[in-house]
N, C-alpha and C positions, 0 to 999 in steps of 0.2 A: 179171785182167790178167797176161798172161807176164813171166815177170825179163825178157827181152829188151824190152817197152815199158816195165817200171817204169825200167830204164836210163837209155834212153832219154830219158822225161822229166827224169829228175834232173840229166842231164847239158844238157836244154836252160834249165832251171830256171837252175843253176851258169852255164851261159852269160850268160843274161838278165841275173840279177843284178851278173855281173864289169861286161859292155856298161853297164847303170845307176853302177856305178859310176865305169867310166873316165868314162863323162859327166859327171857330178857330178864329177871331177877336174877335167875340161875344161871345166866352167863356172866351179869358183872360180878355176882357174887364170886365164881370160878375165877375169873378174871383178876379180883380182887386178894383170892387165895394163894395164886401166881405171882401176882406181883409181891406180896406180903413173904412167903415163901425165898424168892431173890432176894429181893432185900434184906431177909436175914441172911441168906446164903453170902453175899455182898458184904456184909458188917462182920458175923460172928461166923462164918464158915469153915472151915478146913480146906487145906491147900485145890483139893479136887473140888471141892463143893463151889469157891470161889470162881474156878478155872470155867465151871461148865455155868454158872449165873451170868460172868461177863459174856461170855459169848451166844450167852441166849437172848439176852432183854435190850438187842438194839429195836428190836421192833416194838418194841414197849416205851420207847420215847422218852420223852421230857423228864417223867420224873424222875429216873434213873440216872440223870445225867451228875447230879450230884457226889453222889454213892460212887458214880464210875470214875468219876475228879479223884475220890479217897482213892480209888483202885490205882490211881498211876503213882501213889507212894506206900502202893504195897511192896513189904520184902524183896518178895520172890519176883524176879524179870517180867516170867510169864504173864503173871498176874498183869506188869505195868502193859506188856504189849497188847495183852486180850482188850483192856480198859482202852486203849489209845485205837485199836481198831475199831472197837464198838462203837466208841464216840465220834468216829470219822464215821462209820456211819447212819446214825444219828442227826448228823448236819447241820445247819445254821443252826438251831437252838442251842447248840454246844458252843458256837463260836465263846459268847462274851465270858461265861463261868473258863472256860480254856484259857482265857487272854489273863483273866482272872490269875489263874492259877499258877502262871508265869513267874510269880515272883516268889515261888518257891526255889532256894538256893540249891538244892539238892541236883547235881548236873544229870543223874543218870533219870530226876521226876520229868527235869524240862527235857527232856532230849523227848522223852516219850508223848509229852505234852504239843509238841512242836511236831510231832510227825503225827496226832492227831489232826494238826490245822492243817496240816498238808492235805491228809486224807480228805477233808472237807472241801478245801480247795477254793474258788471262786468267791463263795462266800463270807470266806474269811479275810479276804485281801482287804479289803476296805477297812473293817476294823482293826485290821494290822497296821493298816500305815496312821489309822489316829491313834493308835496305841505307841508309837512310835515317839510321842510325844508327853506321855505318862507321867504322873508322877510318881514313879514310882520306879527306880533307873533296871531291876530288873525285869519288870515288865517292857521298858525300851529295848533292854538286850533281846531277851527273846523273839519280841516283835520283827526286830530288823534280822535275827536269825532264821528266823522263820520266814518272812521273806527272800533272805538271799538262798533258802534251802528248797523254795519253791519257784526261783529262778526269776520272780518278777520283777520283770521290765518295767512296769508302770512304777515300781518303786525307787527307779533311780533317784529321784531331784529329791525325794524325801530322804533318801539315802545321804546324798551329799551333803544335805545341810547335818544331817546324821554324825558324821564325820566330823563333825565340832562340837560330841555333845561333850559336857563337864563330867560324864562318867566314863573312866578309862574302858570300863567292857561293851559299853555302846561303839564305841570309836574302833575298837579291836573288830569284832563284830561285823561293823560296817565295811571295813578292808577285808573281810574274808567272804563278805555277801558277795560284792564285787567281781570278785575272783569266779563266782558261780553263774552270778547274772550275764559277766562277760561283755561288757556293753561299756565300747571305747569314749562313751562319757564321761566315763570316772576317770580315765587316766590324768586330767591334769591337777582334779582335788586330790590326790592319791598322791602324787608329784608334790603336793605340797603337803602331803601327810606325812613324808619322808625324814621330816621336821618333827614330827608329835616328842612331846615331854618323854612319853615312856616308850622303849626299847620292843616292846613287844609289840604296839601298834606299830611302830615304824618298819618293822621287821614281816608282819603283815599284808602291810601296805607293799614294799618291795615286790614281797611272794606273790600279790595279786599283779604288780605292774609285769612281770614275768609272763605269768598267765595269759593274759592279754594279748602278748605275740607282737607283731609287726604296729599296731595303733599306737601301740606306747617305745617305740624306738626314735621318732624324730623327737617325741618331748622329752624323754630320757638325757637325748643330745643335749639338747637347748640346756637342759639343768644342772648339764655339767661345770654349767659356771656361776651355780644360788648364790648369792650371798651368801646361806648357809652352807659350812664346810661338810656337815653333815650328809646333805642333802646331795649335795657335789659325791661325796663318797660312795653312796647306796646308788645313786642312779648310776656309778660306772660298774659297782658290782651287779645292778641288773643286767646293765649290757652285756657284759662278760658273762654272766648265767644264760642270756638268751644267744650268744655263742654265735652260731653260721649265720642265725638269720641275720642278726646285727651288723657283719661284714661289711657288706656293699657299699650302706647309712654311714659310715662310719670314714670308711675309707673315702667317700665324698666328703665328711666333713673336714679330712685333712686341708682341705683349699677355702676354708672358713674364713673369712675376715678379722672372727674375734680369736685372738691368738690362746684365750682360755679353753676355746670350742676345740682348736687345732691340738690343745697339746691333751685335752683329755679323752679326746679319739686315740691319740696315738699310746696311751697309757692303754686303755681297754682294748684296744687293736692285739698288743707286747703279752698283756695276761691269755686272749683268747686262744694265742698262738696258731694259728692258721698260716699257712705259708702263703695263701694271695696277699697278703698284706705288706711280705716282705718287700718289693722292687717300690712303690709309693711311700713307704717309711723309710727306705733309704734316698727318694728324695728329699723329706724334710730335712735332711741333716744341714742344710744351706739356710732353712727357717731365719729370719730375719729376728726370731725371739730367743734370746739363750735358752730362754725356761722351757721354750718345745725344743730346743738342740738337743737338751740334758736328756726328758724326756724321750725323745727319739733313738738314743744311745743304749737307754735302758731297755726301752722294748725290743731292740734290738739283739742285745745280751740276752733276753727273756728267750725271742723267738732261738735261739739256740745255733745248731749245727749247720740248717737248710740256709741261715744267714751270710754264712762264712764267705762262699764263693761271692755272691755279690758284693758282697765289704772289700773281697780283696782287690775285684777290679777297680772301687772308688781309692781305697788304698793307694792304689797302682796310677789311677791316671786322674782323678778329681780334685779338684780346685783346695787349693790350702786350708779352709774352714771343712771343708767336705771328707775332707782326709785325714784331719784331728779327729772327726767325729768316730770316723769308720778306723780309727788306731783304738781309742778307747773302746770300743763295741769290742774289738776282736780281744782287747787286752781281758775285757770284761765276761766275754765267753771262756779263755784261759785256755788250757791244754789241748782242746779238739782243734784249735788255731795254731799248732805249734807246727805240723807237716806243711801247711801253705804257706808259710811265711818261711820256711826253710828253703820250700824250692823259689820264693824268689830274693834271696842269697844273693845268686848271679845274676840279675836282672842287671840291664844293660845299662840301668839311670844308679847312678850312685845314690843318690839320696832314696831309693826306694833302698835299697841294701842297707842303708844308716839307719834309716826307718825300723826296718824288719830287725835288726842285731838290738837296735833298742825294746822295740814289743818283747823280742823272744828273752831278755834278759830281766825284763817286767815281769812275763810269764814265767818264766823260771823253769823251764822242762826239761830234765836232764838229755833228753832227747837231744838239743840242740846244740850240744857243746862240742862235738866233734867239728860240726858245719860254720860255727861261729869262730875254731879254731883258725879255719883255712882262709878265713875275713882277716886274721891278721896280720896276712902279705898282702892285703889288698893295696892296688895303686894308690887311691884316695886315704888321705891322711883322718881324714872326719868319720871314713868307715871304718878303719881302723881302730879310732879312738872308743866309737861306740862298742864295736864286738866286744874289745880289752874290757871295756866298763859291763856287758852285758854277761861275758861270763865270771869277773868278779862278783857279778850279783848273785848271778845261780851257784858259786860257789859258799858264796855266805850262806845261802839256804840250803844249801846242801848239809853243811854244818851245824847249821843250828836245829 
């Protein structure tokens, strides 16, 4: 090759490379116009101007992520969701300014802020659950909300200890992650959250142990007899709230050892009112404890009309304590009791007839006074007395 072509080349070479570079000037310079451009659009924009900046500069990264933070306490909704999409995707770089950003009070910034870390996803889980631990108690809140709104599992055990922090909305928080996460490990700190100071965690807690379904029914049981009366009280209104599934658990707890177990099945049995319950709740009535007699009597009267017939056969033929029980139930259900206890009037046993003139003059139903008139030539002097005394009494209430 002649010096005149080696020239040549070198100086087209030199050429090329300067052209490559003013390009590469005049692209970040472009670049730079773009970004500069956003950014104002971003800060000092108009409602449109802002709308179409955030939904432009995810691919513009990092340094937008700040700007897009301001975005999710803009005004306008829009604004917060364009801002919260774009930094979702954006990704890990947005994590920690996000986690940051948390501890803005404003519920409608964090709501927007927390469905960016959703969006983000994986990334964000880890610095969630050391955020969990913050100083700073709404940055905790969010953290465990944002966790329980993204469903993770791996955040249980940090969750439970969660559930004792000294800030009421972490604690709150933590009983409604739960409820999302779904994971029959929280049911027994939950059980004992039943107890929290404030009213609204506890209430929480409940709603989650509910949700939960059949994991949280045998410890439901068991907590029917806390120490705390509280505690006692919310776990039988869970049960009763989870209604048919609770049945079965329940009605096997009637044969319980602990007579506290026995009689607060038979309470939550009485409220859920289901008729399998009846014929085993009219066993208990012999319960060797008064406190489940009484109990058993009540739910009884609860369970209503479908009660009546079987009451009347213990009525009729069951054992002395078994037949005080099934007098008060019937006297406690009141007037739908007033036609069975009529027709057995003539029952062949006197003392069922004494019995019955007695309830129905308890009851008081004008219905009965012709029936209990015709008692008053009965043979037996004791049926007698009673009818005399039973429609004195429906008279008195008649009157008054």
């Amino acid at each position: 090759m002649s010096i005149t072509k080696k020239f040549l080349n070198m100086f087209k070479s030199g050429k090329d490379g300067k052209e490559e570079e003013e390009r590469e000037e005049a692209r970040l310079r472009a670049q730079k116009e773009r970004s500069d451009r956003f950014l104002k659009a971003l800060t000092d924009g108009d409602l449109d101007a802002r709308w179409s900046a955030v939904r432009s500069v995810g691919d513009l990264g990092e340094p937008f992520i700040e700007p897009l933070i301001g975005g999710l306490k803009d005004e306008y909704w829009i604004i917060r969701r364009g801002s919260a999409d774009t930094l979702g995707k954006i990704g890990e770089p947005a994590v920690e300014p996000l986690i940051r950003a948390l501890d803005e009070p404003r519920d409608d910034v964090r709501q927007e802020t927390i469905r960016a870390l959703q969006l983000i996803g994986e990334p964000a889980v880890e610095p969630l659950l050391q955020a969990t631990k913050h100083t700073y108690p709404l940055i905790r809140r969010g953290s465990v909300q944002a966790l329980g709104m993204m469903g993770e599992e791996r955040a249980v055990g940090t969750l439970i200890e969660c559930l004792k922090d000294a800030d009421t909305g972490v604690r709150y928080e933590c009983a409604m992650a739960f409820g999302r996460i779904g994971d029959p490990r929280a049911v027994s700190p939950l059980i004992d959250t039943l107890n929290d100071t404030r009213e609204h965690v506890r209430t929480a807690a409940m709603a989650t142990l509910v949700s939960l379904g059949e994991p949280a029914i045998e410890p439901l049981i068991r907590a029917l007899v806390d120490v705390n009366e509280d505690v006692c009280r919310r776990s039988s209104l869970a049960l009763v709230t989870l209604g048919e599934m609770a049945i079965e658990p329940l009605i096997r707890a009637l044969s319980d050892p602990n007579s506290g177990i026995r009689r607060g099945a038979v309470e939550a049995l009485g409220q859920i009112g289901n008729t399998r319950a009846i014929t085993p709740i009219i066993a208990m009535l012999d319960d060797p404890e008064r406190i489940v007699r009484i109990e058993v009597v009540k739910a009884l009267a609860a369970l209503g009309v479908p009660a009546i017939a079987p009451l009347m056969q213990v009525f009729r033929q069951g054992e002395t304590r078994v037949r005080t029980g099934a007098m008060e139930a019937l006297w406690m259900i009141g007037q739908p009791a007033t036609t069975p206890l009529i027709m057995v009037l003539k029952d062949d046993q006197s003392d069922v007839r004494k019995r019955a003139a007695l309830l129905l003059g308890e009851i008081g139903d004008q219905k009965a006074v012709d029936h209990l008139t015709g008692l008053l030539t009965d043979e037996n002097v004791a049926v007698r007395r009673e009818a005399f005394e039973a429609l004195e009494m429906i008279k008195k209430r008649s009157a008054a």
